[in-house]
C-alpha positions in Angstrom: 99.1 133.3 118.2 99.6 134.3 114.8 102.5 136.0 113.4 102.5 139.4 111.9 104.0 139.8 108.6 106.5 142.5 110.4 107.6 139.9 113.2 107.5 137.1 110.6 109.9 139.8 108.6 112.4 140.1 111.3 112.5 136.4 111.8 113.4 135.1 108.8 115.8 138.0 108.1 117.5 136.7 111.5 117.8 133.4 110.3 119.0 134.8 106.6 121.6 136.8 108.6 122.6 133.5 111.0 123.1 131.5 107.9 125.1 134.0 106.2 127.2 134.4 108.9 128.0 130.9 109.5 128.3 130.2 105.6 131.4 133.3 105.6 129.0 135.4 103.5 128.3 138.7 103.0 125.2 140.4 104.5 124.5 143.0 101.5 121.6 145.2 101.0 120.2 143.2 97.4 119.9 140.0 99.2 118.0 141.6 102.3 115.7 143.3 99.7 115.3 140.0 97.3 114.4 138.3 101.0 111.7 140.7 101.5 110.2 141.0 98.4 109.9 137.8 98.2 108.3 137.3 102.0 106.3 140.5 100.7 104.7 137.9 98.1 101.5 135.4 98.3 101.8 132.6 96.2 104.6 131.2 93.7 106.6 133.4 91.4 109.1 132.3 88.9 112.7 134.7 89.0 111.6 136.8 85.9 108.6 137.9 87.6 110.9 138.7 90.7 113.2 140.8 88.9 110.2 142.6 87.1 108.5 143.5 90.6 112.1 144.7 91.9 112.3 146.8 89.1 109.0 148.5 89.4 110.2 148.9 93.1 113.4 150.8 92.4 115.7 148.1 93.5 118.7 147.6 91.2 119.3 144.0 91.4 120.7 141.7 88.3 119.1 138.2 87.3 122.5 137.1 88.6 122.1 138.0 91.7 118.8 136.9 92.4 119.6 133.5 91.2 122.3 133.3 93.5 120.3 134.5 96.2 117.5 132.1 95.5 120.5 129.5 96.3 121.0 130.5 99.4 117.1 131.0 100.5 116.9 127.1 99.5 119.8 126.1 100.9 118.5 127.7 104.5 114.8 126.6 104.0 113.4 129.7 103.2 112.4 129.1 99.9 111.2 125.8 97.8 111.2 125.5 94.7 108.6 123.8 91.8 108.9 121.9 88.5 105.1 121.7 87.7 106.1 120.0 84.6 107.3 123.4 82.0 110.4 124.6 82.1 110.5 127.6 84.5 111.2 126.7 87.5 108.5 128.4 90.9 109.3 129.6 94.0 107.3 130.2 96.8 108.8 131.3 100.6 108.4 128.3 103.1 109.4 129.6 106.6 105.9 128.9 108.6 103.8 128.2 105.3 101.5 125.9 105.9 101.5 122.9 104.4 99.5 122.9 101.1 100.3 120.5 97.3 99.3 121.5 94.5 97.3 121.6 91.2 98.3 122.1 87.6 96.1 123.2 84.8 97.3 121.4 81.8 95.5 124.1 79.4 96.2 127.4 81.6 99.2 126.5 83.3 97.5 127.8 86.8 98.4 126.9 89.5 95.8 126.2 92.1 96.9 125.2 96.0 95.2 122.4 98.3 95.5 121.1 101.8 94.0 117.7 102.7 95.0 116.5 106.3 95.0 112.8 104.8 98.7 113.2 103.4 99.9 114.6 106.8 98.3 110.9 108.2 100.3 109.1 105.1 103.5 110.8 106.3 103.3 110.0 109.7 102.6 106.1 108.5 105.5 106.1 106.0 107.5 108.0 108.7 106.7 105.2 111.2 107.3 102.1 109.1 110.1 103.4 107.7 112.0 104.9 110.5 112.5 108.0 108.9 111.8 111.5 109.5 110.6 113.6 106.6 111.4 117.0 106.1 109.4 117.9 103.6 107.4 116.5 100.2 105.9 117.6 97.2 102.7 116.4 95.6 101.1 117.4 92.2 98.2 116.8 90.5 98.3 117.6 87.0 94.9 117.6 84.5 92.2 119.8 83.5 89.3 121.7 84.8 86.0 119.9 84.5 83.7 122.0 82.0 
């Protein structure tokens, strides 16, 4: 069964809250309202763009706080975060995202998504010989489009 974006809401802000709570941290409003802009958000976004959309949504929260926010979504596995090879780091949220890598435009800077059930096989072998579990992984493909 799917999960609607309202029950996906109140799950993550549940595990937000937990992880506060154990962590001895505070539960305040910006960091509820950074959480769900951000699960209010398809795709990547970098923290400038983040702050922009907050803006434009009447939320008063500083660059500082959203960078230290962004800490603690990554530290609880709610966020990830990209290098795709420039200097501004990407975010995207992670709780039940399904598992996709990734494409970068050399000339645009886009950022296109793929899912090939191959690299889910490959982790299960490395996994296997390895006796390791893996959490998570990050593939990119950098190049251009063909003309």
């Amino acid at each position: 069964m799917k999960e609607t974006n309202e029950s996906m809401l109140m799950t993550v802000r549940k595990i937000f809250t937990d992880y506060l709570q154990q962590h001895n941290l505070r539960k305040t409003p910006e960091r509820f309202a950074i959480l769900q802009e951000i699960y209010s958000t398809n795709g990547h976004f970098d923290i400038e763009e983040l702050y922009n959309k907050m803006k434009d949504n009447k939320y008063r929260v500083s660059r500082a706080t959203l960078y230290n926010t962004i800490d603690l979504l990554l530290d609880c596995n709610l966020v990830i975060k990209h290098q795709f090879g420039h200097n501004c780091a990407q975010y995207e949220r992670s709780y039940k995202f399904r598992q996709h890598d990734h494409f970068v435009d050399l000339e645009t800077g886009q950022v296109l998504e793929y899912c090939d059930p191959r690299l889910m096989e490959i982790q299960k072998t490395i996994e296997d010989a390895l006796g390791v579990e893996i959490t998570q992984h990050s593939l990119v493909f950098y190049g251009h489009k063909k003309k």
